[in-house]
N, CA, C and O atoms as CSV, one atom per row, in Angstrom:
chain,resi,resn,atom,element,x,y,z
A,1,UNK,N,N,0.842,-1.174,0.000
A,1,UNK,CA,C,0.000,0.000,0.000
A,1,UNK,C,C,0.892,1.243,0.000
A,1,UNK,O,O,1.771,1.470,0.832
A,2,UNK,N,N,0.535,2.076,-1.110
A,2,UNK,CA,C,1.596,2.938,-0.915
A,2,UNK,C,C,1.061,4.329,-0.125
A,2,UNK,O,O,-0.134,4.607,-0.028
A,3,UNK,N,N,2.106,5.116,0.397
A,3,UNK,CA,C,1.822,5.967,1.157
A,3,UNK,C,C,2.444,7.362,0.705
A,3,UNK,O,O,3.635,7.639,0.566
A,4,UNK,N,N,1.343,8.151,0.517
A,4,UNK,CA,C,1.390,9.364,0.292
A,4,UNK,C,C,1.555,10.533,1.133
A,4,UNK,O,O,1.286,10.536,2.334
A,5,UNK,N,N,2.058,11.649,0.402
A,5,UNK,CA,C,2.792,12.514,0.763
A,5,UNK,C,C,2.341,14.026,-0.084
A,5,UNK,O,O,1.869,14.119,-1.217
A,6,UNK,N,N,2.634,15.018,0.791
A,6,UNK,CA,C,2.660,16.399,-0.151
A,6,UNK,C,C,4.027,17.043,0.114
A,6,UNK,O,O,4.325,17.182,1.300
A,7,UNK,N,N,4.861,17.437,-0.768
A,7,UNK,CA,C,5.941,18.365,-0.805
A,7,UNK,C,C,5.990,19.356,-0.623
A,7,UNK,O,O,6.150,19.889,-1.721
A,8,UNK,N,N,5.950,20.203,0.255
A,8,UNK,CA,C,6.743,22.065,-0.445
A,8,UNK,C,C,7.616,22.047,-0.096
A,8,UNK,O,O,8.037,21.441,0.890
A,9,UNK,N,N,8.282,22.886,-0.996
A,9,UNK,CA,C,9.694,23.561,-1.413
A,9,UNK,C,C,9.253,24.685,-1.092
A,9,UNK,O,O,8.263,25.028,-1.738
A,10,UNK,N,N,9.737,25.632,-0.074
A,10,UNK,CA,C,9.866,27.061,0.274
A,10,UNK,C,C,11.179,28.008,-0.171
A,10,UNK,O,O,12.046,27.717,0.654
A,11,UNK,N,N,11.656,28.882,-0.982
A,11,UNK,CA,C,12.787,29.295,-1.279
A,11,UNK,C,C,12.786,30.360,0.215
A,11,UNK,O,O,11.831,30.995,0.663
A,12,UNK,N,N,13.987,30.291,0.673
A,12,UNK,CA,C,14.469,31.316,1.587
A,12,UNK,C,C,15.304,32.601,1.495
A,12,UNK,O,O,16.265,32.388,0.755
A,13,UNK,N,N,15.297,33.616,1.879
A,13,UNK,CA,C,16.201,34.745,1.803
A,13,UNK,C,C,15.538,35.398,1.188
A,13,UNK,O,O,14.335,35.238,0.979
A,14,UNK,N,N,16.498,36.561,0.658
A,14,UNK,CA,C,16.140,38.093,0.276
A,14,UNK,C,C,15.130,37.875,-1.181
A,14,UNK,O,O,14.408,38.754,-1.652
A,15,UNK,N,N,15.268,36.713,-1.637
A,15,UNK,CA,C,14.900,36.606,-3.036
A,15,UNK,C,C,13.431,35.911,-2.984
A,15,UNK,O,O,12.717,35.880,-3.985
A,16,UNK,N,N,13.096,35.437,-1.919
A,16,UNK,CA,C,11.600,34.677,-1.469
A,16,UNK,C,C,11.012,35.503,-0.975
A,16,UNK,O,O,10.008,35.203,-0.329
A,17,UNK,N,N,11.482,37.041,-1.117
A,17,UNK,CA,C,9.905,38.282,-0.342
A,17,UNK,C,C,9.262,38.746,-1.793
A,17,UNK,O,O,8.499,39.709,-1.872
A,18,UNK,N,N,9.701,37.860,-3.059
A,18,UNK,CA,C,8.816,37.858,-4.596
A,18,UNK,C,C,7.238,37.047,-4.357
A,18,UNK,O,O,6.241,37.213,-5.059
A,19,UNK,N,N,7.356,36.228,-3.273
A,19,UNK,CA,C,6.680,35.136,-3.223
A,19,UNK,C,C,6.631,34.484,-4.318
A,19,UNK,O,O,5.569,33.863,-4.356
A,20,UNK,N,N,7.516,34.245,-5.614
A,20,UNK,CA,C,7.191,33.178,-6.496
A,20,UNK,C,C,8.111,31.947,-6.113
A,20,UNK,O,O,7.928,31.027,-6.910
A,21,UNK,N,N,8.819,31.723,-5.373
A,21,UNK,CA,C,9.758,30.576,-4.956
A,21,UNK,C,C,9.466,29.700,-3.850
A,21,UNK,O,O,10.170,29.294,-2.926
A,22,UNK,N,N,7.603,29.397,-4.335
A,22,UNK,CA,C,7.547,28.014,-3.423
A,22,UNK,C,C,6.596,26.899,-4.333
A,22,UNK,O,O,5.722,27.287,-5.109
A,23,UNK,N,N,6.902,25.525,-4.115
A,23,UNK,CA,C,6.875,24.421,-5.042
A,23,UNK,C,C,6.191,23.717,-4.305
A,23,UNK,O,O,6.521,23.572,-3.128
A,24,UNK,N,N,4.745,22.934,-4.979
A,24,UNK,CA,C,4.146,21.896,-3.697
A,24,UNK,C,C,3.781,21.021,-4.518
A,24,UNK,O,O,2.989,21.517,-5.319
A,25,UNK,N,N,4.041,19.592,-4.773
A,25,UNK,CA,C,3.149,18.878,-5.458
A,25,UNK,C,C,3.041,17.673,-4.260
A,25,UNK,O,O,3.534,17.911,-3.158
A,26,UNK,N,N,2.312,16.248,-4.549
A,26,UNK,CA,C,1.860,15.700,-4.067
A,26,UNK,C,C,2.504,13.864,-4.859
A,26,UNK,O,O,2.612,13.525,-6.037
A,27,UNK,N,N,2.720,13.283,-3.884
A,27,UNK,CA,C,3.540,11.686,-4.554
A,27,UNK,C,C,3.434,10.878,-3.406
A,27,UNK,O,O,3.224,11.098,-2.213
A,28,UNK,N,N,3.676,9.688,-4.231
A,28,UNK,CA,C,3.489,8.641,-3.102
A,28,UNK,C,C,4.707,7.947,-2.914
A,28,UNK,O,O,5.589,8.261,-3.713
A,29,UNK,N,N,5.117,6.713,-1.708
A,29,UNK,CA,C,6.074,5.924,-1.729
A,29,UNK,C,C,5.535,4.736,-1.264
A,29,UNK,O,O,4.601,4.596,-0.475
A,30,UNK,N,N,6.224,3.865,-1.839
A,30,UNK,CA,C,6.178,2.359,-1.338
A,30,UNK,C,C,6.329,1.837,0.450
A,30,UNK,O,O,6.031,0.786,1.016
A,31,UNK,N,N,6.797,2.840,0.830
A,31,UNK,CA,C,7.738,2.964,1.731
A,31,UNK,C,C,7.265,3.965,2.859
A,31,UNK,O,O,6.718,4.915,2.299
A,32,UNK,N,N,7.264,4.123,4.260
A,32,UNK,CA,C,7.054,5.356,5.200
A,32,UNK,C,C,7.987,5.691,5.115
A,32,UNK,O,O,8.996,5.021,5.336
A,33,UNK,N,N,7.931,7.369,4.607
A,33,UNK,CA,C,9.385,8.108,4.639
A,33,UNK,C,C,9.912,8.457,5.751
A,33,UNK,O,O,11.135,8.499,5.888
A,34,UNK,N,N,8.970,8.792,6.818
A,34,UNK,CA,C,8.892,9.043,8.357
A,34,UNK,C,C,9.645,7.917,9.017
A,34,UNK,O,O,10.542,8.161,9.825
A,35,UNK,N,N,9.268,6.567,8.658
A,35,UNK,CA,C,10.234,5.458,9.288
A,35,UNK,C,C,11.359,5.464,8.343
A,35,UNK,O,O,12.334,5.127,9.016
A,36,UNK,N,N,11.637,5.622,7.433
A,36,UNK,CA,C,12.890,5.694,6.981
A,36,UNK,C,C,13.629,6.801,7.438
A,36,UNK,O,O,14.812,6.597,7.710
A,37,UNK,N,N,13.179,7.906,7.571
A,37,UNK,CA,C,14.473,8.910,8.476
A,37,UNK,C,C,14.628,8.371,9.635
A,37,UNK,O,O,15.755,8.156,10.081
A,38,UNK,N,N,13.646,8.105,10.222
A,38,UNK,CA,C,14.420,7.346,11.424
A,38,UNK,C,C,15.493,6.069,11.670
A,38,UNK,O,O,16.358,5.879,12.524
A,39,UNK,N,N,15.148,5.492,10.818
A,39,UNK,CA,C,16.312,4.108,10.543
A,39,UNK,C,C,17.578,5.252,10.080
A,39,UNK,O,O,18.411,5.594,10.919
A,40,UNK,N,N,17.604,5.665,8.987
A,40,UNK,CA,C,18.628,6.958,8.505
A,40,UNK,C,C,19.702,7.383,9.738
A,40,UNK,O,O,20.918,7.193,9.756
A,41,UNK,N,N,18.879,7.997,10.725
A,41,UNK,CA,C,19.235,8.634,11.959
A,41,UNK,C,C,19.745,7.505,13.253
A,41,UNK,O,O,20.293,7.747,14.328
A,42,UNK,N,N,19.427,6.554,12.803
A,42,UNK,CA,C,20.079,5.617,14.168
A,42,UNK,C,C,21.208,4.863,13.196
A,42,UNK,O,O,22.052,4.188,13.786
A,43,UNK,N,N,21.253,4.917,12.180
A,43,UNK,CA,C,22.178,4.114,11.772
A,43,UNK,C,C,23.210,5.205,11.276
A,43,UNK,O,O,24.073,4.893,10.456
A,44,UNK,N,N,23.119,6.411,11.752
A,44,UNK,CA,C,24.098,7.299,11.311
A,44,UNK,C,C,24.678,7.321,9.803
A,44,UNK,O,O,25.893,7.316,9.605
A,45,UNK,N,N,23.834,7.343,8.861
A,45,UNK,CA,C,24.301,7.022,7.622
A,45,UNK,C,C,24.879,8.637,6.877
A,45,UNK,O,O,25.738,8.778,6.006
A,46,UNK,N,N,24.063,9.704,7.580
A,46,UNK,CA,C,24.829,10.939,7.537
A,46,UNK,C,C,24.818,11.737,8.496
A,46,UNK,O,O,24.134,11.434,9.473
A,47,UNK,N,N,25.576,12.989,8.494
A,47,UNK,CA,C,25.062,13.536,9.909
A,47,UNK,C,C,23.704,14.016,10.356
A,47,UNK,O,O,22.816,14.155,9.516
A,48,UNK,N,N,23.538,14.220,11.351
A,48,UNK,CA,C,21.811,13.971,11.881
A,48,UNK,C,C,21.446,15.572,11.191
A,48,UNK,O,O,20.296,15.986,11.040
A,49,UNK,N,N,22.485,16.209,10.885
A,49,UNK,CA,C,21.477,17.926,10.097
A,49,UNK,C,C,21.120,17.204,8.593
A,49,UNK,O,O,20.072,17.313,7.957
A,50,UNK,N,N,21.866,16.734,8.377
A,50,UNK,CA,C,21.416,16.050,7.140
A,50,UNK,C,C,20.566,15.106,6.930
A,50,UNK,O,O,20.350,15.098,5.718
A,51,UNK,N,N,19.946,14.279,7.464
A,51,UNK,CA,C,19.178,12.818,7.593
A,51,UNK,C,C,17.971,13.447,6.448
A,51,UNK,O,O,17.853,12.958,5.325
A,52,UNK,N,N,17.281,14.383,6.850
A,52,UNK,CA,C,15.946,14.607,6.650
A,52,UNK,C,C,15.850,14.892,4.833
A,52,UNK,O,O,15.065,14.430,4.005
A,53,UNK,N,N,17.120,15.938,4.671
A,53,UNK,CA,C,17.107,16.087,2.609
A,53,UNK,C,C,17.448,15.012,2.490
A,53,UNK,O,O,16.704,14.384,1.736
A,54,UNK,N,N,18.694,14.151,3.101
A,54,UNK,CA,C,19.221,12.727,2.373
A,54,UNK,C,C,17.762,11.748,2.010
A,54,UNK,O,O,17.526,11.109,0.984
A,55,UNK,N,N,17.054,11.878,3.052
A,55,UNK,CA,C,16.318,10.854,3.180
A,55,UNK,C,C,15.255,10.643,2.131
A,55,UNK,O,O,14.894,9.678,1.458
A,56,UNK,N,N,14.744,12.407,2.287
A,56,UNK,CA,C,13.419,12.615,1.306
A,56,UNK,C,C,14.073,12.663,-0.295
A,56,UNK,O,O,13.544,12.034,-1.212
A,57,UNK,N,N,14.975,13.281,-0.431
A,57,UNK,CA,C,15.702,13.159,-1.860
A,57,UNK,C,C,15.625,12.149,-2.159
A,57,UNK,O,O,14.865,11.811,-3.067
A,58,UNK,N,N,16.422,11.264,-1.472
A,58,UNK,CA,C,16.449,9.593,-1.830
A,58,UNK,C,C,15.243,8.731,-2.183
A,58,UNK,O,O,15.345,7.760,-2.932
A,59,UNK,N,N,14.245,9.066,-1.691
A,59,UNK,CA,C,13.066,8.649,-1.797
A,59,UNK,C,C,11.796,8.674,-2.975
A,59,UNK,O,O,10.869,8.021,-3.454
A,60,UNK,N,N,12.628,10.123,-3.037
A,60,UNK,CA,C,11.876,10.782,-4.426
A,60,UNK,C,C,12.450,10.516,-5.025
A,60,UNK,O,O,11.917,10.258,-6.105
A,61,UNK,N,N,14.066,10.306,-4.965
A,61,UNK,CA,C,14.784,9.593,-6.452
A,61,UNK,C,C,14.061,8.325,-7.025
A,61,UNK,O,O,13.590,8.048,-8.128
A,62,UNK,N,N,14.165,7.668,-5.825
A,62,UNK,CA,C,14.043,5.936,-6.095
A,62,UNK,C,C,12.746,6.112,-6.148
A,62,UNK,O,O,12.832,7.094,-5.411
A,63,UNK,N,N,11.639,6.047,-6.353
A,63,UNK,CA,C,10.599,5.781,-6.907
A,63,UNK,C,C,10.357,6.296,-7.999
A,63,UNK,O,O,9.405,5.783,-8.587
A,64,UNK,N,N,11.097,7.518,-8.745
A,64,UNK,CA,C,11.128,7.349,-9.759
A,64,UNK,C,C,12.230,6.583,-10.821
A,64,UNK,O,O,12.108,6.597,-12.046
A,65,UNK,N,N,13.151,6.023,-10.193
A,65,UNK,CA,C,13.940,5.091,-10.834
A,65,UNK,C,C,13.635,4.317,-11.016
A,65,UNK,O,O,14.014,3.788,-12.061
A,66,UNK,N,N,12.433,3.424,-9.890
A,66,UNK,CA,C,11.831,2.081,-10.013
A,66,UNK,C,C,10.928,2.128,-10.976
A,66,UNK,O,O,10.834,1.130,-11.691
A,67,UNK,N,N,10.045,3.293,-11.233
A,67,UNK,CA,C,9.155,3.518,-12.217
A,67,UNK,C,C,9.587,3.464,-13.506
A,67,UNK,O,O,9.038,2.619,-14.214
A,68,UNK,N,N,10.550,4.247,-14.062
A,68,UNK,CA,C,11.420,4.347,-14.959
A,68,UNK,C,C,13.046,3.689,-15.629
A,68,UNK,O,O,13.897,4.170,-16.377
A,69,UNK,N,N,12.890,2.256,-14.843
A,69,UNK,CA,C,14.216,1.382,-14.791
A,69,UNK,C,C,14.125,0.314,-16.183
A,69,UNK,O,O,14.736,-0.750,-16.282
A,70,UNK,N,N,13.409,0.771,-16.973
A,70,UNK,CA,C,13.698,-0.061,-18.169
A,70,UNK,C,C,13.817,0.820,-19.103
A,70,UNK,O,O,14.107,0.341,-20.199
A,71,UNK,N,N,13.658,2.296,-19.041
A,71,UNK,CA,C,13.864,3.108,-20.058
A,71,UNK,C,C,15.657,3.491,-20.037
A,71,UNK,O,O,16.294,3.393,-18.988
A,72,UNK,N,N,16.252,3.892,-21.240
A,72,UNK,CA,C,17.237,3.870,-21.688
A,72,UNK,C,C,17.533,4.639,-20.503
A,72,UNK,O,O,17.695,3.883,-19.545
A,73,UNK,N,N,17.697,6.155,-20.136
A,73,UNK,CA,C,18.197,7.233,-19.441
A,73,UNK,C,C,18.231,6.439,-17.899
A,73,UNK,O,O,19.146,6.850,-17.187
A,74,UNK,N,N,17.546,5.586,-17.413
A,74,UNK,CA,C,17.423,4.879,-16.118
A,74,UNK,C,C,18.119,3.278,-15.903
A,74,UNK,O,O,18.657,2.890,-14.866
A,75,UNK,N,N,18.009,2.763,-16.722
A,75,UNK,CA,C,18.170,1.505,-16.881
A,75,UNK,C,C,19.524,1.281,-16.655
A,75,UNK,O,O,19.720,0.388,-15.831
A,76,UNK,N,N,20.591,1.835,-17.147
A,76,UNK,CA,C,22.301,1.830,-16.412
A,76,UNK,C,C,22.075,2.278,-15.109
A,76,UNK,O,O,22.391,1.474,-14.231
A,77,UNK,N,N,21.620,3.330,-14.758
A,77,UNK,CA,C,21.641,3.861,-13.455
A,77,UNK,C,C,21.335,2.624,-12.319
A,77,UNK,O,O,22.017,2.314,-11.342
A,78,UNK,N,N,20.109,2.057,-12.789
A,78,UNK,CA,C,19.414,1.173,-11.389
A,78,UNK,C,C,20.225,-0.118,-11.054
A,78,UNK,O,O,19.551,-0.500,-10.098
A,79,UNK,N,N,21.132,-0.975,-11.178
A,79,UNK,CA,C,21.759,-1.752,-10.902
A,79,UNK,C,C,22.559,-0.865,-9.912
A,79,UNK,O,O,22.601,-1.393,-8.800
A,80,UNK,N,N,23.117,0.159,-9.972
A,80,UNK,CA,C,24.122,0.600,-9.372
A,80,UNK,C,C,23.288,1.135,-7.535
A,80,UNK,O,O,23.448,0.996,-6.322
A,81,UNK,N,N,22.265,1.869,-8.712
A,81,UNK,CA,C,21.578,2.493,-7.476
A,81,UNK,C,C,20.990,0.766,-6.225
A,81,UNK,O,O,21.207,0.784,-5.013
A,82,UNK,N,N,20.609,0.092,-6.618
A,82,UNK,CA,C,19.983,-0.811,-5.859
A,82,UNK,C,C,21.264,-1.384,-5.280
A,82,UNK,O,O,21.136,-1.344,-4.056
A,83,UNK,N,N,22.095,-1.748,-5.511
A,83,UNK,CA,C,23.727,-1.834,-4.923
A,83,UNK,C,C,24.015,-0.683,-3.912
A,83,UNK,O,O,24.727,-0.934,-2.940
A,84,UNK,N,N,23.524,0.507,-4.082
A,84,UNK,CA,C,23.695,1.193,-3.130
A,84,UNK,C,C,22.895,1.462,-2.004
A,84,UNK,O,O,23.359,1.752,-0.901
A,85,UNK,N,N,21.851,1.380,-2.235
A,85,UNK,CA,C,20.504,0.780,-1.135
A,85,UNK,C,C,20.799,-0.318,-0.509
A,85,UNK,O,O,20.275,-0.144,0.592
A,86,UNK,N,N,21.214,-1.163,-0.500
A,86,UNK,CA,C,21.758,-2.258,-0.072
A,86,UNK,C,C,23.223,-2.265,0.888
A,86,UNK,O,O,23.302,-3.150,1.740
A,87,UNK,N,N,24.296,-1.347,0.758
A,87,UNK,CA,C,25.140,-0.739,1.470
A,87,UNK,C,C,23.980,0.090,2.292
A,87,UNK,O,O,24.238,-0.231,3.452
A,88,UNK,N,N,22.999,0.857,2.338
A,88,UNK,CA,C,22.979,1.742,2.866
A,88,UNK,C,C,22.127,1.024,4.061
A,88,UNK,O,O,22.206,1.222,5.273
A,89,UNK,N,N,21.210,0.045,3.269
A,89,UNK,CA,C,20.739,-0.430,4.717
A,89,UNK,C,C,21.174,-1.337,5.698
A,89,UNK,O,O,20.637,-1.418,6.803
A,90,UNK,N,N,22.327,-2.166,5.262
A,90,UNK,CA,C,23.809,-2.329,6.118
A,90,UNK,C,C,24.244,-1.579,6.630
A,90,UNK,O,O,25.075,-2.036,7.415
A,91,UNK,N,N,24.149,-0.258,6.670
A,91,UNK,CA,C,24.852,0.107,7.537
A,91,UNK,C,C,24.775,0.358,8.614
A,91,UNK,O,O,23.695,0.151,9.167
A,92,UNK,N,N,25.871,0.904,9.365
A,92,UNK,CA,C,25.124,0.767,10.795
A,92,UNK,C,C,26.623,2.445,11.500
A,92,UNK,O,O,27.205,2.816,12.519
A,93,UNK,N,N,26.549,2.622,10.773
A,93,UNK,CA,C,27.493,3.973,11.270
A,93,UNK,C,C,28.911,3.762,11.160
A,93,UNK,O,O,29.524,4.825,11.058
A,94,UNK,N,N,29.688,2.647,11.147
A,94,UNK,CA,C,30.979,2.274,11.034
A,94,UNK,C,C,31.050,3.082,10.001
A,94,UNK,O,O,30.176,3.687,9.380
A,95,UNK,N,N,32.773,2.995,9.830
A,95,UNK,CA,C,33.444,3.308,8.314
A,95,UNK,C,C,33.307,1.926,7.518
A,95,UNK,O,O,33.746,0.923,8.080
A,96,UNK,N,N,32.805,1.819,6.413
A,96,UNK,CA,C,32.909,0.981,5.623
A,96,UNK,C,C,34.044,0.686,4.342
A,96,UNK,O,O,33.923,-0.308,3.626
């Protein structure tokens, strides 16, 4: 069952009092992204200011890689990428 989500993107600083620099759409994942930052964060896979873009980036990558893994532009990519999902959920904070 997949589980959905809404995005915004808020731009910050001197250049976001235009109000045109905010982005919202709406997607789903296979996956709770909410339990995945948390696995993220105990397994120290980056530092804890970082967990939250690593996590959601990653998320939004890979579901559209999985969607798109037989088309030419994706299809080299996903062997590598699923090799790296696989390190990542091994890990456990060591140096590898």
């Amino acid at each position: 069952m997949p589980h959905s989500y809404r995005v915004t993107v808020q731009e910050l600083g001197p250049s976001a009092l235009s109000g045109a620099g905010v982005l919202t759409f709406d997607t789903t994942n296979h996956d709770n992204v909410l339990q995945v930052l948390t696995r993220v964060r105990e397994r120290h896979a980056v530092p804890d200011e970082e967990a939250a873009e690593f996590t959601i980036g990653l998320k939004l990558f890979a579901e559209v890689i999985m969607r798109h893994r037989r088309e030419p532009l994706f299809a080299e990519l996903f062997p590598h990428f699923n090799v790296f999902m696989k390190k990542l959920k091994k890990h456990n904070g060591a140096q590898d």
